[in-house]
C-alpha positions in Angstrom: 0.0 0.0 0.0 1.4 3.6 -0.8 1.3 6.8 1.4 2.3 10.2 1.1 2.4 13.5 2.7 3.2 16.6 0.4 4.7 19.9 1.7 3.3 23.1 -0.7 5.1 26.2 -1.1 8.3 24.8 0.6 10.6 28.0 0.2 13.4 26.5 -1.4 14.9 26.2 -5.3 13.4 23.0 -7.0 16.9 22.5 -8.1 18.5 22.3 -4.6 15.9 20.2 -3.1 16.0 18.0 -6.0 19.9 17.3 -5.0 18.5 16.0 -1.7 15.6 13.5 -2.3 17.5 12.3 -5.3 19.6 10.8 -2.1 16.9 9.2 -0.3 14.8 7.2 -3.0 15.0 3.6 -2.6 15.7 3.6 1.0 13.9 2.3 3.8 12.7 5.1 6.0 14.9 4.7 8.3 17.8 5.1 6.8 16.4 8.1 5.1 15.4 9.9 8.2 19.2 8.6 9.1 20.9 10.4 5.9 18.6 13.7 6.2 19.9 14.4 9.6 23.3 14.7 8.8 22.9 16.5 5.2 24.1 19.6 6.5 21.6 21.9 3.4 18.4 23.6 4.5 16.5 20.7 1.8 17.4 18.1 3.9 15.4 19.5 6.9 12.1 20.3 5.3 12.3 17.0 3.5 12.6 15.4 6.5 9.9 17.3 7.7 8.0 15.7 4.9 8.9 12.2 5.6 8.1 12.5 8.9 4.2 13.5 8.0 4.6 10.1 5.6 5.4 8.2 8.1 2.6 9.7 10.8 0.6 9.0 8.0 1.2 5.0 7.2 0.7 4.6 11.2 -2.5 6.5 11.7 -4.4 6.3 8.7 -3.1 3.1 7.0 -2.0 1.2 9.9 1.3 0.1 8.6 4.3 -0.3 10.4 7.3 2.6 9.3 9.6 -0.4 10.0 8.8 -1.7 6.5 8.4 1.3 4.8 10.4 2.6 1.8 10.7 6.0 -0.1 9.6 4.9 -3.3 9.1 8.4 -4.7 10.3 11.5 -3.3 9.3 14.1 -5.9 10.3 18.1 -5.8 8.0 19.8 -8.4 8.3 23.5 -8.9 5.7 25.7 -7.6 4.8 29.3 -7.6 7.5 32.2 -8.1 7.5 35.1 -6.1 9.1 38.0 -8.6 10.8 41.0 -6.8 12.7 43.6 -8.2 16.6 44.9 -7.0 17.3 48.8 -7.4 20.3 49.4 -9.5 22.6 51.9 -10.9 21.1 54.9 -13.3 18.0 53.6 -11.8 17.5 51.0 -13.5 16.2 48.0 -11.7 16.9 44.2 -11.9 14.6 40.7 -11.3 15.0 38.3 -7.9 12.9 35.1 -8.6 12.6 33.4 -5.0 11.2 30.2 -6.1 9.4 27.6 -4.5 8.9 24.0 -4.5 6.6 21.2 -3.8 7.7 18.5 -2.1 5.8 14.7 -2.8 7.4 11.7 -1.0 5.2 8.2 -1.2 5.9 5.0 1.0 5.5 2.0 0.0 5.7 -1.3 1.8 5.3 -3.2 -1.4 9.0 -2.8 -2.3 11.5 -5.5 -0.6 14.1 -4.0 1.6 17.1 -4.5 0.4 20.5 -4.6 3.1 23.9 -4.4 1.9 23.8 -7.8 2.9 21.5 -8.7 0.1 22.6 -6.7 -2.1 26.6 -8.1 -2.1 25.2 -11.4 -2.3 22.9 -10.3 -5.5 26.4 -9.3 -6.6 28.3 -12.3 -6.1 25.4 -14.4 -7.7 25.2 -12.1 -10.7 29.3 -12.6 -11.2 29.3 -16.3 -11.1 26.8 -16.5 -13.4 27.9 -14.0 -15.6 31.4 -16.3 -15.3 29.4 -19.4 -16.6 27.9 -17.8 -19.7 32.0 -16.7 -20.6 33.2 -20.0 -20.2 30.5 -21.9 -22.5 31.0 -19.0 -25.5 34.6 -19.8 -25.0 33.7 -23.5 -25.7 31.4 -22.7 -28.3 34.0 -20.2 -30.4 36.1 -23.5 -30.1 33.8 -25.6 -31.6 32.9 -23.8 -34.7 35.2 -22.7 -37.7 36.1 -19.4 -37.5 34.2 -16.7 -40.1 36.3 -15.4 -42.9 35.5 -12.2 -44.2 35.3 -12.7 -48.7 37.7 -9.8 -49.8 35.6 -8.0 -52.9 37.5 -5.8 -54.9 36.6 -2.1 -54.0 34.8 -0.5 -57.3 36.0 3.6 -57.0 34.0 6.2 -58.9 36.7 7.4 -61.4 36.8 3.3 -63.0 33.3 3.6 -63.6 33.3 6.9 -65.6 
C-alpha cells in the first residue's frame, strides 16, 4: 500500500531540493530519516519534515508499520514564483525570482528491503553466473570454424566513368 504526505510552497529552489531527495529514494525510511539528519543543506530539513508526515501517515491512517516502509518516490515539483525587483545603478532595476517547491514523498511497503547484505550477495550471484555464460562461448568459439571475411574488390568512382 502507498502513502504520502506533500509539503506546498516549501521555500526553497526545486533545483536544490531535487539534489536531496535524489539521495533518499530507494531507501527504507529509516535510513532516510538517518541520511537527512546529517545532510548539513536547509533541503534536507524540510524534507525530513515531509517524511516525517509520511510516516505519521502510514501509522494512523493506513495502519502500517514505518519499520517496513520505503521511499519509493520523493518528488520536488516547482511551484509558484514570487518575482521581486533589486534597485540598480542609473535607476535601473533588476529581477529576484525566490522560487518555490513542492515536495511529494510516497511510501510504500510493497518494495523488498534491500541490506547491503542482500545486495553483495545479488552481486556475487550475478558474477558467477555472468562467469558461466564466458566460459560456455569460449567452448562454443572453439567448436565452430572461425568466419572469414570474402575480400571483394573495391569498385572507385573514377573506373566507372
Amino acid at each position: 500500500m502507498e502513502v504520502r504526505s506533500t509539503y506546498k510552497y516549501a521555500r526553497i529552489s526545486p533545483f536544490k531540493a531535487r539534489e536531496v531527495t535524489r539521495e533518499i529514494q530507494g531507501l527504507p525510511v529509516s535510513a532516510a530519516l538517518d541520511l537527512l539528519a546529517f545532510t548539513p543543506k536547509k533541503a534536507a530539513f524540510l524534507i525530513s519534515k515531509t517524511l516525517k508526515s509520511a510516516i505519521a501517515n502510514a501509522e494512523n491512517n493506513a495502519n502500517l508499520k514505518p519499520d517496513g516502509l520505503v521511499v519509493k518516490e520523493a518528488i520536488v515539483g516547482e511551484g509558484p514564483t514570487l518575482k521581486r525587483i533589486m534597485a540598480r545603478a542609473r535607476g535601473s532595476a533588476s529581477k529576484i525570482l525566490k522560487r518555490t517547491s513542492h515536495i511529494r514523498i510516497v511510501l510504500s511497503d510493497d518494495i523488498p528491503i534491500e541490506t547491503r547484505e542482500t545486495r553483495k550477495a545479488k552481486r556475487e550471484q550475478d558474477k558467477q553466473v555472468g562467469k558461466k555464460e564466458i566460459k560456455s562461448e569460449g567452448s562454443e568459439r572453439a567448436a565452430s570454424p572461425p568466419h572469414k571475411k570474402s575480400a571483394k574488390p573495391k569498385k572507385s568512382a573514377k573506373n566507372e566513368k
